[in-house]
N, C-alpha and C positions, 0 to 999 in steps of 0.2 A: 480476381479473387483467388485461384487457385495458386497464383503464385505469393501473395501474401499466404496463405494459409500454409506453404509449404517454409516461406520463410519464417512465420510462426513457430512452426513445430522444429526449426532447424536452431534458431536462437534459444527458444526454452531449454533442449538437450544441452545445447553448449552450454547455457550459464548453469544450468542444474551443473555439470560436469566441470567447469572450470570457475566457474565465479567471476568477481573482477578483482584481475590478482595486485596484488597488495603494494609489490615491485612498483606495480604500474602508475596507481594510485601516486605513491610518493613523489613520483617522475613527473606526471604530470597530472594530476587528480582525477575527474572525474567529471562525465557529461554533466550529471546534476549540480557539482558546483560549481562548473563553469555558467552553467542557468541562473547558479545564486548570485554569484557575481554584477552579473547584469541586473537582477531583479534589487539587487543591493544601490547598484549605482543610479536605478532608475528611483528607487525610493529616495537616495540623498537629493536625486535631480530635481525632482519632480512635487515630492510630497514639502510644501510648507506647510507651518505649522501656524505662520499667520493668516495665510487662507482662508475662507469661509468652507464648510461644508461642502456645496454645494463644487466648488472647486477642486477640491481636494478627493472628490467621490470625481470628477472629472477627470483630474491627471491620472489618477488612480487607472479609469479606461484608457486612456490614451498609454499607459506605462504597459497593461497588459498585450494587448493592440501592437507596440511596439516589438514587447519581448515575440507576439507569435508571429511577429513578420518575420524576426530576423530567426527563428527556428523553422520555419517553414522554408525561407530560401538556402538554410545550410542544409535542411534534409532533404528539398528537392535536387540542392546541388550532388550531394554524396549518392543519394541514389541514382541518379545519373551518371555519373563517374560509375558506379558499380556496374550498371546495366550495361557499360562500353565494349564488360569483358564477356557477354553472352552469359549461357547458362552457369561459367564458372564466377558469375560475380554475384551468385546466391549467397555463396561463404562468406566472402567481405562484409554483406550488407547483412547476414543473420550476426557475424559480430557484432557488427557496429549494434543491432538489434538487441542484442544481448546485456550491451553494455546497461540495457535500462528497463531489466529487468531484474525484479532482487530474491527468487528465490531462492537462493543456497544461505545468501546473506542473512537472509530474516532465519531462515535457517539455525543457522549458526548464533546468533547474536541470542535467539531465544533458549536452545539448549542451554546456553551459558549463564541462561538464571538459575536453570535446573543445578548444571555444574556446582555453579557459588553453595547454594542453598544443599546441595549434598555434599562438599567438600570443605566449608568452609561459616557455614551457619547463616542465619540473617546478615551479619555483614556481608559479605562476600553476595550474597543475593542482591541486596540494596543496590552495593556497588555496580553489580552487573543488568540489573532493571534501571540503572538512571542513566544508562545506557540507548535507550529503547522508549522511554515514557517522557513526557514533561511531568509528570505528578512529585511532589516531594517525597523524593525515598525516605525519610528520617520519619516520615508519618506511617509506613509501613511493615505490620506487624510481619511475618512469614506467610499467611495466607492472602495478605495483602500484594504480597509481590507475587506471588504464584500466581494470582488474578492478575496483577498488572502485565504477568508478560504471557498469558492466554488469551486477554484482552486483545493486546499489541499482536498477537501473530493472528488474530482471527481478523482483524482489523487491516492490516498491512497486508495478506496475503489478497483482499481485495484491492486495494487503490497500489499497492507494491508490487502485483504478481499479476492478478486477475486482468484491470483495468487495463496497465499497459497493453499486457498481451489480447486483449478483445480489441483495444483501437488499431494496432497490428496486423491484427489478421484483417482488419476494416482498411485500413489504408496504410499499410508498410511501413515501413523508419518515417516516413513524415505525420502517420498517424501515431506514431507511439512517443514522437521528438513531444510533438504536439502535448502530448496526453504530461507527460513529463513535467513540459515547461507551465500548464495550468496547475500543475498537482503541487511543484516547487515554488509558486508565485501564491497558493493558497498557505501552505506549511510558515512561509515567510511572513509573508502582508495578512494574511488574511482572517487574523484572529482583533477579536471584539478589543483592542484596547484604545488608549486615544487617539495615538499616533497612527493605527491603524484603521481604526473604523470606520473613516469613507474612504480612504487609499485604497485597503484592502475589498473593498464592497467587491468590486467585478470579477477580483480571482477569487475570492470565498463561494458568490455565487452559480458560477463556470465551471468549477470544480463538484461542484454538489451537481449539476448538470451530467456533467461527462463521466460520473463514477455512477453516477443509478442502472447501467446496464449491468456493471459488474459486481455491485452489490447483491442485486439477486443472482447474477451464477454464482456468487462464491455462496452464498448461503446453498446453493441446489446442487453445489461441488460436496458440502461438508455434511447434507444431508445424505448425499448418496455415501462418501466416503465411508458416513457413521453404521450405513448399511452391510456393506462391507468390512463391520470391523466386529467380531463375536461380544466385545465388550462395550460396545457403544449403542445409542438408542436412537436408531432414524427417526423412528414416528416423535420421540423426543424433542429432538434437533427440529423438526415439523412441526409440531404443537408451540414449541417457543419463540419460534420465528413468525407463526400467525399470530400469537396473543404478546408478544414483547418487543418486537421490533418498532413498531410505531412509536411506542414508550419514550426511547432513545432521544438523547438531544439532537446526535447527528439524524439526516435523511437517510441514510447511508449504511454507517457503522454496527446500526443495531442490529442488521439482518445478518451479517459473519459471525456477530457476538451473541447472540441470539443461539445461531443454529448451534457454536462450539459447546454455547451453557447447556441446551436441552440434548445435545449428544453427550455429555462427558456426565449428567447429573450433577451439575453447578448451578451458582448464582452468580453474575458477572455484571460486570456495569458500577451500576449505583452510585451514591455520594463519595467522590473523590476530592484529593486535596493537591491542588495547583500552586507550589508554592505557599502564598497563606493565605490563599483563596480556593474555598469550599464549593465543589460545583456541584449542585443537584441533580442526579439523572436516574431514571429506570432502572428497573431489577430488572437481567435478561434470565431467565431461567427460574425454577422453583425448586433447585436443587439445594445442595450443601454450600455457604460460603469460603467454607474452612480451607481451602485450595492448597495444596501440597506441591511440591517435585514432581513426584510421583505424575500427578494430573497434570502438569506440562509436558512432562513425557508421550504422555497418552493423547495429549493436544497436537503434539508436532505428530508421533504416527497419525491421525486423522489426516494434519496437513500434508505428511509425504503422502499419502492415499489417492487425497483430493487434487494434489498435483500432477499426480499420474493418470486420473480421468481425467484434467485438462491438455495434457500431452494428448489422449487417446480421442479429445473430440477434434484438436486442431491437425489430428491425421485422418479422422476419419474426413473432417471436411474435407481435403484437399482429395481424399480419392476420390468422392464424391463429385467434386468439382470437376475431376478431372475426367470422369467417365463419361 
């Protein structure tokens, strides 16, 4: 435990500080869509469509099953390989670590609605929210996109930021590969449509499993964060997380989205539109819906805030551990 937890806090610095740079990406992409690839090839393999239900919810496990063997023995192997070089094979393996972690990213991608919407008006916002959301940008007034991407980072900084980094500190690159490869097989398969609905059953389910630890930190991250910020309202962020979080469609998503509404005095969530499908969900907060720039601003300082108490537990654990 002491050395994941130091590998934790060594990987978070680095991606907070370097990202995954861009160069790289084009060279040779990226751990996750290397994930999709497979998760892709196993749904052409595997998912027929003449099947019965009851099979196709079957390959469906078997497909998942598949993809965590072969992430588990490439993260046993890399850690391994790391471990060869002694205490200098910390660095290697908090890179590789790093590589699957997305705070700078979610970072960045979210400013950029701000950006749009100050530079460039609702277009430019649209553009830069269809970025980040599945919702139909063309349906979104300006307060709707300011919500869409307060939503999105209160949301992503759990299953994007949070998650990884709790399976990590739990079990190193094979715990965070792991966490990845459920989180990229639910994103892909794992939504209610036809092609998907028993295929995706086991990674939709698995994934709602392995993000409930980090649902509640990130919501206990953004309450304290909101603590810590003169213009924000903890006991808020508190109150809306106990009476709105159940609300939510997701198990999950309501408790980040929740704490950002009753910290920032928002209303978040609600009846959104999927393409040309109307999805019904909870109001998280009993604030204003009219969400602005401005409130994205004030959403990301929270989340640099609460990122930095996440740095500050995954060092206190390791001294802890280590004493």
């Amino acid at each position: 435990m002491p050395d994941t937890l130091l590998l934790l806090l060594a990987a978070l610095l680095i991606e907070a500080a370097f990202g995954y740079p861009q160069r790289l990406y084009a060279l040779i992409g990226h751990p996750v869509t290397w994930l999709g690839a497979l998760i892709a090839q196993l749904d052409r393999a595997l998912n027929r469509e003449d099947a019965s239900f009851a099979i196709r919810k079957a390959a469906g496990i078997a497909a998942l099953l598949i993809l965590l063997a072969v992430t588990l023995m490439l993260s046993l192997g890399l850690t391994w390989l790391c471990r060869t070089l002694g205490p200098a094979g910390l660095l290697p393996l908090a890179v590789l670590a790093s590589t699957l972690l997305a705070q700078r990213s979610l970072h960045e991608h979210v400013a950029a609605v701000a950006e749009g919407l100050e530079r460039g008006g609702l277009s430019e916002g649209r553009k830069a929210v269809s970025m980040i959301v599945g919702r139909n940008p063309d349906s979104l007034d300006e307060a709707g996109v300011s919500r869409a991407a307060i939503e999105s980072l209160s949301e992503n900084f759990s299953d994007g930021v949070v998650a990884p980094a709790f399976w990590l500190g739990v079990a190193g690159l094979p715990g965070i590969a792991l966490y990845k490869a459920v989180n990229t097989a639910d994103s892909m398969i794992g939504h209610k449509t036809p092609r998907h609905l028993a295929f995706g059953w086991a990674a939709a389910r698995l994934d709602d499993l392995v993000n409930l630890p980090a649902s509640r930190l990130t919501a206990l991250l953004l309450v304290a964060s909101a603590g810590l910020d003169g213009e924000a309202d903890a006991a808020g962020a508190w109150r809306a997380v106990r009476r709105d979080a159940r609300r939510h469609r997701s198990p999950n998503a309501g408790r980040p989205e929740a704490a950002m509404a009753g910290a920032l005095a928002l209303r978040l969530a609600g009846p959104r539109i999927y393409g040309d499908v109307t999805v019904e969900d909870g109001w998280m907060g009993d604030g204003r819906a009219e969400a602005t720039a401005a409130d994205i601003r004030r959403a990301l300082r929270l989340y640099r805030r609460a990122c930095g108490l996440l740095w500050g537990l995954a060092g206190l654990g390791a001294v802890v551990a280590l004493a």
